[in-house]
Backbone bond lengths (Angstrom), bond angles and torsions (degrees), N, CA, C in turn:
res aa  C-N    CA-C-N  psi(-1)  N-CA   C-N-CA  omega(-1)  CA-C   N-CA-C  phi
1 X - - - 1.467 - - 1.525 109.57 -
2 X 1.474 103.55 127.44 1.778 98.98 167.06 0.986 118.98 -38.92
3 X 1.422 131.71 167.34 1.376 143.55 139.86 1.605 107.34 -91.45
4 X 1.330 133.55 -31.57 1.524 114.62 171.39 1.589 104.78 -129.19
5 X 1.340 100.09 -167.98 1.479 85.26 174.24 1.409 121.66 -96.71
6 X 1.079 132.50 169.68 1.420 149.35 -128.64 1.778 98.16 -120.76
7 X 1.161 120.22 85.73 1.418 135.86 172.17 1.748 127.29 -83.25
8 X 1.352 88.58 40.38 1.535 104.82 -177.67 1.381 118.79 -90.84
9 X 0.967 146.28 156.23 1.647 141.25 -143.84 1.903 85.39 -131.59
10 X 0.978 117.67 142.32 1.679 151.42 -161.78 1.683 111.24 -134.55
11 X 1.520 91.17 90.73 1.738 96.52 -170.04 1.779 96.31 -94.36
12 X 1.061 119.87 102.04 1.427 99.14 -172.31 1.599 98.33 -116.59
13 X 1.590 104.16 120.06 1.604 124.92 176.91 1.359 107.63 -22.21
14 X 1.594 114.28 -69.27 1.668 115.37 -163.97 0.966 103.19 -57.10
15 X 1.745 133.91 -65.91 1.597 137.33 -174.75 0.875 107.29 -23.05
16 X 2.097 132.68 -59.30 1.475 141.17 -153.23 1.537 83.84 -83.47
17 X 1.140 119.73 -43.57 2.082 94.14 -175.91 1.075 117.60 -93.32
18 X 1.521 125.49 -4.27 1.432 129.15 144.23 2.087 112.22 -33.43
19 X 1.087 84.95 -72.32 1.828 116.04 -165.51 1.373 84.80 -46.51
20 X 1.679 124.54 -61.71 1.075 115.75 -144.09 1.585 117.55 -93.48
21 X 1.469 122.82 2.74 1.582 165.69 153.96 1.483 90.74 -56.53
22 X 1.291 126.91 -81.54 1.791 127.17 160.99 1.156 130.84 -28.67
23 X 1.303 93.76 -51.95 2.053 85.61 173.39 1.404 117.00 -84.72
24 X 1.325 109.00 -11.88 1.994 114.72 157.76 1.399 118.12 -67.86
25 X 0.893 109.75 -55.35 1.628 122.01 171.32 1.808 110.15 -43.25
26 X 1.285 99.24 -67.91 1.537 113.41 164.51 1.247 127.99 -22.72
27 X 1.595 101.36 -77.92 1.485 121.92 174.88 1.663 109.89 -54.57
28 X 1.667 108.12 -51.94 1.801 102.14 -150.11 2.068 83.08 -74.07
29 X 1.348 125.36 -22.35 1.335 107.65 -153.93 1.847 96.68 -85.31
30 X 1.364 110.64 -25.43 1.488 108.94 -175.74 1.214 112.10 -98.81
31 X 1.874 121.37 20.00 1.452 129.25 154.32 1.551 108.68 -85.28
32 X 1.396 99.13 -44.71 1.665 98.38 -161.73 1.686 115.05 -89.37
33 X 1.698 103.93 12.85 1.376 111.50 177.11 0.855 128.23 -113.98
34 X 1.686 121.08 -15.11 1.488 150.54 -128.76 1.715 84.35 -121.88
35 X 1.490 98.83 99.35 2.142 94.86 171.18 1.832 103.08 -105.80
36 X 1.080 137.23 -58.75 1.292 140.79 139.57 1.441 158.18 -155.62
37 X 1.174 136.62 -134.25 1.616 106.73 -161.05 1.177 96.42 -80.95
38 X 1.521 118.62 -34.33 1.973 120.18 -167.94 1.669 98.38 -66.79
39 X 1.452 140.99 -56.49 1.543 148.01 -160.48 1.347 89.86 -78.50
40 X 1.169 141.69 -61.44 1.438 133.33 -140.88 1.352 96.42 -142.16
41 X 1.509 147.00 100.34 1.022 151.81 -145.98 1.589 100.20 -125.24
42 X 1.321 121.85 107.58 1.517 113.62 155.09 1.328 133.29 -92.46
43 X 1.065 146.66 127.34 1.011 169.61 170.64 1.814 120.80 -71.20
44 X 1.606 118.54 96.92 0.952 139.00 169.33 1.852 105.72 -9.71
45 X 1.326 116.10 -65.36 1.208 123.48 174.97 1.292 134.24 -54.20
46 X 1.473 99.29 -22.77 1.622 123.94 -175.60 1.773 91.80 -83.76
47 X 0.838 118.02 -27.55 1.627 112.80 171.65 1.663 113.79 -100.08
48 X 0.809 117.93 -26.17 1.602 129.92 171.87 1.832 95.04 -65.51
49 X 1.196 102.31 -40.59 1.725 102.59 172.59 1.169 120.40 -59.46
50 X 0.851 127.89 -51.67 1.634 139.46 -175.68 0.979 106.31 -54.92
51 X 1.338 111.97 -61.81 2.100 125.71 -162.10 0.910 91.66 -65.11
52 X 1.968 145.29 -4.20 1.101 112.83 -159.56 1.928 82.54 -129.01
53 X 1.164 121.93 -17.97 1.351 116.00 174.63 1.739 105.25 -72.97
54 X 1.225 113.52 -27.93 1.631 116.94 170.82 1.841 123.66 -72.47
55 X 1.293 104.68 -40.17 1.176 109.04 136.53 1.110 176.26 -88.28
56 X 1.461 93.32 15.31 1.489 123.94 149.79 1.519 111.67 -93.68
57 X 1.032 127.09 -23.29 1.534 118.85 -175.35 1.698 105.24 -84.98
58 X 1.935 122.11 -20.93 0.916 134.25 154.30 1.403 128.41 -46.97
59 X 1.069 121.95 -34.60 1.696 145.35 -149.61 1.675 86.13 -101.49
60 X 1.456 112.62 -61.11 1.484 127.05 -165.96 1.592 108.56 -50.93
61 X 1.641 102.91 -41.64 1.901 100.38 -155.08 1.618 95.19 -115.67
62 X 1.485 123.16 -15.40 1.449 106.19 -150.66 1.768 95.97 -129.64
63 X 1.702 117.91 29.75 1.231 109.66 -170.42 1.287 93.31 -132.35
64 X 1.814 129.78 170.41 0.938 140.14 -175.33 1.618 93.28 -55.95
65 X 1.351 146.38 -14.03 1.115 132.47 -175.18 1.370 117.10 -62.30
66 X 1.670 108.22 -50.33 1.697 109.79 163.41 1.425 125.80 -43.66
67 X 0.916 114.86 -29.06 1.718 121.42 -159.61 1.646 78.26 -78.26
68 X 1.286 109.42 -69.74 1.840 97.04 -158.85 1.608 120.31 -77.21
69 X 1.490 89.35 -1.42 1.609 94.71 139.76 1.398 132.63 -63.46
70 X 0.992 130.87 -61.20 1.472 150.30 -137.40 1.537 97.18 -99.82
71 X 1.449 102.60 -22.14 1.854 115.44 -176.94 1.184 128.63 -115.80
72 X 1.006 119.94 -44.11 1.535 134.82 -172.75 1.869 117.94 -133.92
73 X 1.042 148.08 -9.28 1.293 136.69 -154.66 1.857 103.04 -160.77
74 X 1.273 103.50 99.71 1.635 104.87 -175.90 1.222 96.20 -70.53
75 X 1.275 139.90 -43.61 1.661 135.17 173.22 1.226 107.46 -51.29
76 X 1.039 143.06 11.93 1.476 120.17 177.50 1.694 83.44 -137.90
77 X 1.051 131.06 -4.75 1.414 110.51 151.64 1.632 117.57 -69.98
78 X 1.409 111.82 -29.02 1.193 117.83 -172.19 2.123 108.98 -81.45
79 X 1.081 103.07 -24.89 1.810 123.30 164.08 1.304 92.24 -64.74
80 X 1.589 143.79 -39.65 1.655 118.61 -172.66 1.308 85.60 -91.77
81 X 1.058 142.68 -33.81 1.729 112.60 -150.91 1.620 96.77 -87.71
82 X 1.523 137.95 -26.02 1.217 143.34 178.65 1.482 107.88 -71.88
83 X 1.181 106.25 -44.25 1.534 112.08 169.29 1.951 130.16 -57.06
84 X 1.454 90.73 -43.79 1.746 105.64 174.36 1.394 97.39 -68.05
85 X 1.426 127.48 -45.74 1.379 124.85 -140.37 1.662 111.04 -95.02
86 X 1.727 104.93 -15.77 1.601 116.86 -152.73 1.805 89.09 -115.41
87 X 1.295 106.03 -23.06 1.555 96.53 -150.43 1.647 89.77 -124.52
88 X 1.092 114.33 -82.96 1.649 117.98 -173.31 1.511 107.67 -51.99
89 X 0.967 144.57 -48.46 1.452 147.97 177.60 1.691 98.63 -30.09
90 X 1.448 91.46 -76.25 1.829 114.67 -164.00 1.691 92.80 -47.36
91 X 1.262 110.30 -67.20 1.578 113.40 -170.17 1.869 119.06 -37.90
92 X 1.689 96.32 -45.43 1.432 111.77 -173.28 1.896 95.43 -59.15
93 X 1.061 112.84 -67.60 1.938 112.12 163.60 1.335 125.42 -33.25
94 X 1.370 101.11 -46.06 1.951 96.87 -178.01 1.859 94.45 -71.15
95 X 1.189 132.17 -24.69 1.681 123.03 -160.58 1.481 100.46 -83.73
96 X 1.779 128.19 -15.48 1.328 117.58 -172.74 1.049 124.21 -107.90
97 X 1.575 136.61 99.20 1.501 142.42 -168.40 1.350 122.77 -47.12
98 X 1.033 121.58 158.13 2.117 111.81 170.09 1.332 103.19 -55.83
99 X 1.275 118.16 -66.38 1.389 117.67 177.63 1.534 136.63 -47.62
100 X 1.032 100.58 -18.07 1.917 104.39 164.32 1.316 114.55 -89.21
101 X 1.135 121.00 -21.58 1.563 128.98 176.61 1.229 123.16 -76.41
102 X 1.195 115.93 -52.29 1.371 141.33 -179.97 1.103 119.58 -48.27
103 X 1.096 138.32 -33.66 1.485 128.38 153.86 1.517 129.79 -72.25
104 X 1.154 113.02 1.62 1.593 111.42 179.89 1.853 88.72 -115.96
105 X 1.358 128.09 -7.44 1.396 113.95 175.65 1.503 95.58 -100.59
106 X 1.265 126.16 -9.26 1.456 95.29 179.40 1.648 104.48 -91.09
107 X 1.548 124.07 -13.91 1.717 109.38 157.31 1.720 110.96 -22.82
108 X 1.446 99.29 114.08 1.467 90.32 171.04 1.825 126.26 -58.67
109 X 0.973 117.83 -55.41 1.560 108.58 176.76 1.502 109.43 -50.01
110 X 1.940 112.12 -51.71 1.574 98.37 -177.64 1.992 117.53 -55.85
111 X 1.392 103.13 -39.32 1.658 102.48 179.53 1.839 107.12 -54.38
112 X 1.335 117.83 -24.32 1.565 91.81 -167.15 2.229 105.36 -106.31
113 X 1.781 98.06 4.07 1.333 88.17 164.45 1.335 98.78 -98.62
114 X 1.434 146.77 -7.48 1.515 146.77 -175.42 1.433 98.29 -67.50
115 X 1.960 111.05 -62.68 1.224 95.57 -170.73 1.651 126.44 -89.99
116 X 1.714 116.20 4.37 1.645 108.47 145.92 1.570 120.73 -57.26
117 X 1.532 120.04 -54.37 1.243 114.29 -164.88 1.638 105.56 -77.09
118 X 0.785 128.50 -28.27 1.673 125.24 177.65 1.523 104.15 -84.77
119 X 1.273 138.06 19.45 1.324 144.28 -154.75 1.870 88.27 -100.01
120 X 0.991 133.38 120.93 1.559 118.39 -161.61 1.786 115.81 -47.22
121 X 1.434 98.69 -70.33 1.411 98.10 176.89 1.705 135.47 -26.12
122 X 1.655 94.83 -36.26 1.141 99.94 -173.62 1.544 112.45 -106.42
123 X 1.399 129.77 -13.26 0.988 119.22 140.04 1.550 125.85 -37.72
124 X 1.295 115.28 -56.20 1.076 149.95 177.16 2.120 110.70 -37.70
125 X 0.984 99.47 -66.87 1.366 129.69 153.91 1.717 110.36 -41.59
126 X 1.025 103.63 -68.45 1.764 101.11 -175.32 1.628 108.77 -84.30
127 X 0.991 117.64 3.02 1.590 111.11 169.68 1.379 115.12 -95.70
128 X 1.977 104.11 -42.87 1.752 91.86 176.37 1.614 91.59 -75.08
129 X 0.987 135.33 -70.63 1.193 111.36 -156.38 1.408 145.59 -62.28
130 X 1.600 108.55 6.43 1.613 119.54 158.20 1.489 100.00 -80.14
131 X 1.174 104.77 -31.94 2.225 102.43 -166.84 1.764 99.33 -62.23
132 X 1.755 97.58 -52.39 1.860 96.21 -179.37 1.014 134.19 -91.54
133 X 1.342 134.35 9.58 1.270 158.34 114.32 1.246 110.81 -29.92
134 X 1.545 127.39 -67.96 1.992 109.06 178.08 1.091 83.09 -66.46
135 X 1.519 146.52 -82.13 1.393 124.54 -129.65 1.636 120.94 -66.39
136 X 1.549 104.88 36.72 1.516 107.39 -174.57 1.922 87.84 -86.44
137 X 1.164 121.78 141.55 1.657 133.27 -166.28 1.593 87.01 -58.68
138 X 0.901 112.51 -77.02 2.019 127.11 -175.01 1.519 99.11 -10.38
139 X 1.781 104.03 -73.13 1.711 124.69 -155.82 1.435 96.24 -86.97
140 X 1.599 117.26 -18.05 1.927 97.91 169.65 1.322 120.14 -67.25
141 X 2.037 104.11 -49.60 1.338 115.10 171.99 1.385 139.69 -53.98
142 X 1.909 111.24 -24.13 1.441 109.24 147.18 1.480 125.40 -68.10
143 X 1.038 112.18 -26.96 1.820 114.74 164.55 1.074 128.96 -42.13
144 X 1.673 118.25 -54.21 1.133 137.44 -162.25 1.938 102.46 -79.53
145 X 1.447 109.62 -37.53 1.239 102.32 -167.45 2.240 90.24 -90.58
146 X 0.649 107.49 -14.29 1.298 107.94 154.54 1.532 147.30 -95.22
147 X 1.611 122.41 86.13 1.374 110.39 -158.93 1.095 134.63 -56.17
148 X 1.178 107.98 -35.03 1.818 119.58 179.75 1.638 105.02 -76.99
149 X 1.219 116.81 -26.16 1.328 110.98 -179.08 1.788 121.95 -70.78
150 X 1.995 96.10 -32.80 1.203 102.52 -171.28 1.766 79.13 -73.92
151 X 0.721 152.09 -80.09 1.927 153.34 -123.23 1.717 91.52 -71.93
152 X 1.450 126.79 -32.25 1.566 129.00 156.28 1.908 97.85 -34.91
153 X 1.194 109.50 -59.66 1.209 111.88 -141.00 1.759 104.22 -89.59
154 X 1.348 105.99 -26.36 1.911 129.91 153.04 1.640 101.70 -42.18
155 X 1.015 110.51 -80.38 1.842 135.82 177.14 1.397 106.07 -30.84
156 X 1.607 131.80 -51.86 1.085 137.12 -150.38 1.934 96.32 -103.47
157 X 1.071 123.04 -20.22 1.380 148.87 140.79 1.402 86.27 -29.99
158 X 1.466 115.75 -96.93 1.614 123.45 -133.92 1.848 90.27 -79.67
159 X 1.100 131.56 -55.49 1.998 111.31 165.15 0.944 130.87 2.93
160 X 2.135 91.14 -81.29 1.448 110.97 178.09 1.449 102.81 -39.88
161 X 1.310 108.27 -70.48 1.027 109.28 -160.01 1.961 130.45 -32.20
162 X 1.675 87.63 -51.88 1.644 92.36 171.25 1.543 123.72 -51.39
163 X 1.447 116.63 -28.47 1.178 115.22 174.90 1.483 103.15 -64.41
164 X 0.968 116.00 -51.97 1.637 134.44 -156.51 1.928 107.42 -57.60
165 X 1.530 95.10 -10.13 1.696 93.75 -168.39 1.425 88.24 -122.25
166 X 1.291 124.44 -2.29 1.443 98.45 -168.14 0.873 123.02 -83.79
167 X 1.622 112.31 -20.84 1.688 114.23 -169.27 2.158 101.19 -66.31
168 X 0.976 119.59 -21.55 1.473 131.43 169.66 1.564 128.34 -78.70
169 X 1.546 130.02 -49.80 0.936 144.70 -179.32 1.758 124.42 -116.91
170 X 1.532 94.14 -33.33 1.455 94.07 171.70 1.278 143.84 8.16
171 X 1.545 133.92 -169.48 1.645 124.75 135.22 1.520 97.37 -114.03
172 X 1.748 95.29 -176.90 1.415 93.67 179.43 1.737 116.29 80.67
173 X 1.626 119.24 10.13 1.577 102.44 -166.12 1.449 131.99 -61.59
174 X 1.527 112.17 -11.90 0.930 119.53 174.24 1.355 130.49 -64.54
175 X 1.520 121.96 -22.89 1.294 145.60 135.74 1.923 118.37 -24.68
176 X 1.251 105.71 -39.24 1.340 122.13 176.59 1.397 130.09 -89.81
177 X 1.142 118.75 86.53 1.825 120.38 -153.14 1.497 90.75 -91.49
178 X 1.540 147.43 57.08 1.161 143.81 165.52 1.517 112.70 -112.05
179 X 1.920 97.14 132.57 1.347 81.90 -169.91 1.892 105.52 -85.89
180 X 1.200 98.38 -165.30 1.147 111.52 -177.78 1.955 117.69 -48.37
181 X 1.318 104.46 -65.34 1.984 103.21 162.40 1.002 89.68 -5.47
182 X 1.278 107.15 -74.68 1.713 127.91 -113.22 1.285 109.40 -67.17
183 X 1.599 101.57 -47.41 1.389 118.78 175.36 1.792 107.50 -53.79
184 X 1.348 117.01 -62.53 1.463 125.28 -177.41 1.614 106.40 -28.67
185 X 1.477 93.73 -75.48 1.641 117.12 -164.03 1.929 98.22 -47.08
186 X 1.665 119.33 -35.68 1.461 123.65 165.91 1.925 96.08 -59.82
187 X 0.736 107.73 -77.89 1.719 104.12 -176.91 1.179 108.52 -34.46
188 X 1.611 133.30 -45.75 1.471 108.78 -161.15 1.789 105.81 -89.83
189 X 1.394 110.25 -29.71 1.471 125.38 -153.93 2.131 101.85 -91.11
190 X 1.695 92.25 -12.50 1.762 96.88 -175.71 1.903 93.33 -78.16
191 X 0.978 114.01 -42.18 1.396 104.65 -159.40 1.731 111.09 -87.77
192 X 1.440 112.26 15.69 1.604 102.27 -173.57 1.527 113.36 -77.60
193 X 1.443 118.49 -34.47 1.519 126.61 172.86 1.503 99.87 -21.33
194 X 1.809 90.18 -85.61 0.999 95.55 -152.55 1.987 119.11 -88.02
195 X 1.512 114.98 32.63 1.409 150.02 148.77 1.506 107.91 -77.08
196 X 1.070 115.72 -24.57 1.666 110.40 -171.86 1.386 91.48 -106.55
197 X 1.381 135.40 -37.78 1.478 125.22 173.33 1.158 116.37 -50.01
198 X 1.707 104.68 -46.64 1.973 102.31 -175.05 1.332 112.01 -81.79
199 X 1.735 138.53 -23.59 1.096 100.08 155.67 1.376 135.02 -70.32
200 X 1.509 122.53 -31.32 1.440 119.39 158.05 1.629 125.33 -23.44
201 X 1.250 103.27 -47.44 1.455 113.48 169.11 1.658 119.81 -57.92
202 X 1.344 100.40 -57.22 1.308 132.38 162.48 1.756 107.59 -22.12
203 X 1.534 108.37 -88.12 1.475 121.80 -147.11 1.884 94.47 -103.89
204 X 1.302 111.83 -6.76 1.240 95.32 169.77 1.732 147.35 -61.07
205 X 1.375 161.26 -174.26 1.302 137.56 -167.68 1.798 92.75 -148.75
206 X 1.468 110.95 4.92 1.272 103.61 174.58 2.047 106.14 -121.56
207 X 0.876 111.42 124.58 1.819 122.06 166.85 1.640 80.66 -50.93
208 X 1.624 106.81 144.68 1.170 150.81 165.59 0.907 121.76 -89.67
209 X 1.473 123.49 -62.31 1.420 141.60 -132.41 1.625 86.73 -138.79
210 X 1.570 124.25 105.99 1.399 108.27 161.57 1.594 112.97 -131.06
211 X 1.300 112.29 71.06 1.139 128.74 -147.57 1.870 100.70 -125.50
212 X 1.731 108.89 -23.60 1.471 104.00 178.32 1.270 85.82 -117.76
213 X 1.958 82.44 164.81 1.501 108.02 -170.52 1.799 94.63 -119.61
214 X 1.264 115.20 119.36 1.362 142.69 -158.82 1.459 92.33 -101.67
215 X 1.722 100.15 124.11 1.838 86.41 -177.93 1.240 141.84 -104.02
216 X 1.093 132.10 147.66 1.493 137.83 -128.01 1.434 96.46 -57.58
217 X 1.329 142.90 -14.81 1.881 135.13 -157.63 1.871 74.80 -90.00
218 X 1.607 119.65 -62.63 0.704 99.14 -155.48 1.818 121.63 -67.89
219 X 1.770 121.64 -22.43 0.853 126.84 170.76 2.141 126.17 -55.17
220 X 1.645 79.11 -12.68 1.696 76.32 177.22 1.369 115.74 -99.77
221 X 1.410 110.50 -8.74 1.358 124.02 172.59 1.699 114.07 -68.46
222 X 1.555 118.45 -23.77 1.299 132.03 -179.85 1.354 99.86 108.34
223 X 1.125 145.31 11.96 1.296 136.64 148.73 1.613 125.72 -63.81
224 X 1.674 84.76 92.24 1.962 90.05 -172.54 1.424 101.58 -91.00
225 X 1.345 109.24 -178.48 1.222 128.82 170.40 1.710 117.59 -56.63
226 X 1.327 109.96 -40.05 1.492 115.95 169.64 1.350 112.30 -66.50
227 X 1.292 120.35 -32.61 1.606 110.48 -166.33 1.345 94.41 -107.94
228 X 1.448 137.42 9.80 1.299 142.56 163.26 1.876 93.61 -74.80
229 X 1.217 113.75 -55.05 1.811 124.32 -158.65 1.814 94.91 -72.88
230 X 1.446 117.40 -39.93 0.947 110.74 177.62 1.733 143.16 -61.68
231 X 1.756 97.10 -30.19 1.295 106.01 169.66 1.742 110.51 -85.30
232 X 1.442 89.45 -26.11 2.005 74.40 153.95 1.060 133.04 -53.20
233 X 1.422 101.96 -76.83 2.080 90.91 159.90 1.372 129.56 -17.56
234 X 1.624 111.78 -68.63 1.074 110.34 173.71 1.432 118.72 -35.07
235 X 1.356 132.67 -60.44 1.642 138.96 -156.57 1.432 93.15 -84.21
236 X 1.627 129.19 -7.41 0.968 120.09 -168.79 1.814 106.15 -87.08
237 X 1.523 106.07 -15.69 1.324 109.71 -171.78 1.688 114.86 -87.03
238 X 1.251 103.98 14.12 1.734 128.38 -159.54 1.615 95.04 -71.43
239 X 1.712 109.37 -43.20 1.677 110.36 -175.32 1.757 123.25 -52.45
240 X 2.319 89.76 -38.40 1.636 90.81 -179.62 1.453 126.14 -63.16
241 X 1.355 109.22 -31.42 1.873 122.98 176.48 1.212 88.62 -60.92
242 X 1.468 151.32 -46.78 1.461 155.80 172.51 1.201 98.59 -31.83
243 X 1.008 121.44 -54.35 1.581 127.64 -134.96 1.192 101.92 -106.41
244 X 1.520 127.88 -24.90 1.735 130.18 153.13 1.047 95.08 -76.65
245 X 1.397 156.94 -106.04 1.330 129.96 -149.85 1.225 130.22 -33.49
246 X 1.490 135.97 -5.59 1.096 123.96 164.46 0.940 120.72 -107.89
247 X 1.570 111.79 10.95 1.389 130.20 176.42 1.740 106.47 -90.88
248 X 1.406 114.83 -8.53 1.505 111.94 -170.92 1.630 92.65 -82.39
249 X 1.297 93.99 -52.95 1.512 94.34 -153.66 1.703 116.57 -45.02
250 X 1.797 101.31 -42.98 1.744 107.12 168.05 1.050 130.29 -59.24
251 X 1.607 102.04 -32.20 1.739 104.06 174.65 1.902 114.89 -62.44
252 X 1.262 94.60 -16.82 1.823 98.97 168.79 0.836 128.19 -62.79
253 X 1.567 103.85 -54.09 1.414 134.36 -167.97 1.518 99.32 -58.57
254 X 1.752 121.71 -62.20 0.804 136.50 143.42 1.674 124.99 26.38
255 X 1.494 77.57 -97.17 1.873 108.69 168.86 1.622 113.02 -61.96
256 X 1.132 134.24 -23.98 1.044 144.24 -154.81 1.469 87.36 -105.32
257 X 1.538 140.36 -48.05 0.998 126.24 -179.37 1.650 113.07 -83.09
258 X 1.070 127.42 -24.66 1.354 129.40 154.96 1.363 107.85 -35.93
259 X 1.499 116.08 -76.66 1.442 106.45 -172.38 1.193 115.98 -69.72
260 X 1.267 160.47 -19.08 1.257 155.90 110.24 1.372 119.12 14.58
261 X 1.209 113.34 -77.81 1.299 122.85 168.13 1.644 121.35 -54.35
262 X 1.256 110.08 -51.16 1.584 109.31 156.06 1.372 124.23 -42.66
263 X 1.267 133.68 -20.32 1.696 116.69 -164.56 1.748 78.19 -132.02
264 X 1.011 150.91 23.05 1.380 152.70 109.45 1.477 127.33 -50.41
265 X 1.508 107.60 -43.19 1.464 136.86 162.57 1.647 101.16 -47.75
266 X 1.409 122.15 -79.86 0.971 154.02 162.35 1.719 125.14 2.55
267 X 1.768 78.37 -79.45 1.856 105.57 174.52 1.476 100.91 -56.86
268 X 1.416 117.65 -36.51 1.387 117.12 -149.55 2.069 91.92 -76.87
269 X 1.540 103.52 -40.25 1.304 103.08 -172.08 1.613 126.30 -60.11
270 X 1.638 97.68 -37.02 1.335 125.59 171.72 1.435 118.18 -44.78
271 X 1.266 97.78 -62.68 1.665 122.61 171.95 1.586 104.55 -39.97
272 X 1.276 101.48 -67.47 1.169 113.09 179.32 1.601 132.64 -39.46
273 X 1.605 104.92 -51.98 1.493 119.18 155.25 1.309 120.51 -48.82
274 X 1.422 110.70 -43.15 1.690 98.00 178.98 1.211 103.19 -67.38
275 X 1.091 130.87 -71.73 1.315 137.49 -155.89 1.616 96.66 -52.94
276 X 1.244 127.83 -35.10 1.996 118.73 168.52 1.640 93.82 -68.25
277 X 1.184 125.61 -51.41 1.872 98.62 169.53 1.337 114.29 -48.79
278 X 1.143 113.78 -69.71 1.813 107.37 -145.60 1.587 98.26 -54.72
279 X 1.636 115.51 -30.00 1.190 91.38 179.39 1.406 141.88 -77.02
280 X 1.859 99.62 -24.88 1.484 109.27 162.29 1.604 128.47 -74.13
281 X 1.476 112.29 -5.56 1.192 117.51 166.95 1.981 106.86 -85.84
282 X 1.428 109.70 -49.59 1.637 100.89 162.49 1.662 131.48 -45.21
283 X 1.810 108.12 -22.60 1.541 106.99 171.53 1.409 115.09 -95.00
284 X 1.471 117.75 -10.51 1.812 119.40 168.20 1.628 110.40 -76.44
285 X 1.577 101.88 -28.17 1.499 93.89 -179.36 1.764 117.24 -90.30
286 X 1.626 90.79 -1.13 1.520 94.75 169.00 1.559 104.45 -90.59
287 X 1.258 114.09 -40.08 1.239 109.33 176.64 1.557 129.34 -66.38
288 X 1.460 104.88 -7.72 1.143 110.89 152.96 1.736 141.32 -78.09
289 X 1.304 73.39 -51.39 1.755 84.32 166.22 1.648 113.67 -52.56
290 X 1.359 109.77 -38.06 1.597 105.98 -173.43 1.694 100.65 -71.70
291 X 1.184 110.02 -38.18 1.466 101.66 -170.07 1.840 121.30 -71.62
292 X 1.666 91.45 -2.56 1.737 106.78 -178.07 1.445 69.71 -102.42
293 X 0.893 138.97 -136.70 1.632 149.43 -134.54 1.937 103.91 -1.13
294 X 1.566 100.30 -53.77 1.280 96.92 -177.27 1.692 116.15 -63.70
295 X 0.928 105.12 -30.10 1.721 105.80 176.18 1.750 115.26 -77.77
296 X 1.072 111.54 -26.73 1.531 134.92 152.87 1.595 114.79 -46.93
297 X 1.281 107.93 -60.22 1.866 111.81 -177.25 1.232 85.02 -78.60
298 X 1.503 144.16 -33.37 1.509 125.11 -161.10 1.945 104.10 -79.33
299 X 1.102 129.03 -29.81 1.130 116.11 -170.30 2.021 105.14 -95.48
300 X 1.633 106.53 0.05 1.243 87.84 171.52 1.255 118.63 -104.39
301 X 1.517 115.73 -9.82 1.578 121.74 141.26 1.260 115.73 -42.64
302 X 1.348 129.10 -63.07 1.502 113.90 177.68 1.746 129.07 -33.50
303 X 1.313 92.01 -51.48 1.097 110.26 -157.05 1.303 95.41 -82.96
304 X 1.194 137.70 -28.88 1.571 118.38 161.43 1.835 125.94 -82.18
């Protein structure tokens, strides 16, 4: 068993041709889509996105952080999967325009598996249940003693995940006919799974996971295995604060389209009132006129 932790760097083949499979994809798809700045407009940030969703997924799988993952520190397994899922996911979405996409979703077969799996629920569906599925103790602990298997299981993390954000942030929103609720009640009700996993982790009195070896400086300090699993939980609950903040911003939008629609409501009623004046003021002045004409024929009857 260590005595500290283990700051060894983890070059792992697939990850680097993973990463570098992405920035091919990236590059060759936003060459052959890209006609110019007015049709297809990129955005400085939209590339500042990328470099930075790639380097976070760098940081996550290929730095001394994995190692004391995979060896010593269940909290810092729980730092990659919060990290892939909270940070690189979102970024990889903000870097891809409507217009680069859009031609591989209008393939008819690809458009109608795009819009099942991004369909919320079922996004929804395949994200907790790839997340609680590895974290079954059995299928984590073959992970861990397997490297490529655990970074399989990292990878399938950050996917899910993209599905899991798109129905919210995505590209393409117009594709997404959900109103505002709808979206929320997806934000608050997507993340409870795996909210009930981290307090489990949290408030439980039995270790789960006894699969890392925690090292002895820090074990004499009182860093046990329980209060190792426990601050996992804790960091594990990092996604739900996620998941209200992106719940503020719709609830605006929200409100903002409420009143919108109200003084549309409004104009329309307004409108409406005049136009019930002018017209009941156009039948008094008819009814006037008739009542002069008739008083008109009445006095030239008299008079003859």
């Amino acid at each position: 068993m260590q005595s500290g932790l283990v700051f060894s760097w983890h070059w792992s083949p697939y990850t680097l041709l993973a990463l570098f499979i992405l920035c091919l994809l990236y590059g060759g798809v936003l060459r052959l889509t890209y006609k110019d700045p007015v049709r297809t407009p990129f955005k400085k940030r939209q590339l500042l996105s990328f470099l930075g969703a790639i380097a976070s997924i760098a940081i996550v799988l290929l730095t001394p952080l994995d190692n004391i993952a995979r060896t010593q520190l269940f909290v810092a397994h729980m730092v990659q999967a919060v990290a892939i899922t909270t940070i690189s996911s979102p970024l990889l979405l903000g870097a891809i325009p409507d217009w680069m996409i859009q031609p591989i979703v209008d393939l008819p077969v690809v458009r109608q598996i795009f819009q099942f799996v991004t369909f919320p629920i079922v996004a929804s569906i395949i994200f907790n249940a790839t997340f609680l599925i590895w974290h079954d103790p059995g299928l984590y602990s073959y992970a861990l003693q397997q490297g490529t298997l655990y970074h399989v299981e990292l990878w399938s993390f950050f996917l899910a995940s993209l599905l899991n954000w798109w129905p919210l942030i995505g590209p393409l929103g117009r594709m997404r006919h959900f109103s505002y609720p709808v979206l929320m009640l997806y934000a608050f009700f997507d993340g409870q799974p795996v909210d009930i996993f981290a307090f489990l982790l949290v408030f439980t009195e039995v270790v789960i996971y006894h699969v890392n070896h925690i090292p002895t400086s820090w074990l004499n300090y009182g860093y046990s295995p329980l209060a190792d699993q426990t601050i996992a939980g804790a960091f594990l609950l990092v996604p739900g604060i996620v998941d209200l903040i992106v719940m503020s911003p719709l609830f605006f939008r929200w409100l903002a389209q409420i009143e919108e629609h109200q003084k549309v409501v409004d104009q329309r009623l307004q409108e409406r009132r005049e136009a019930q004046a002018a017209l009941e003021e156009d039948e008094d002045d008819g009814e006037d006129d008739e009542e002069m004409a008739n008083n008109i024929q009445a006095v030239h009857e008299f008079e003859m």
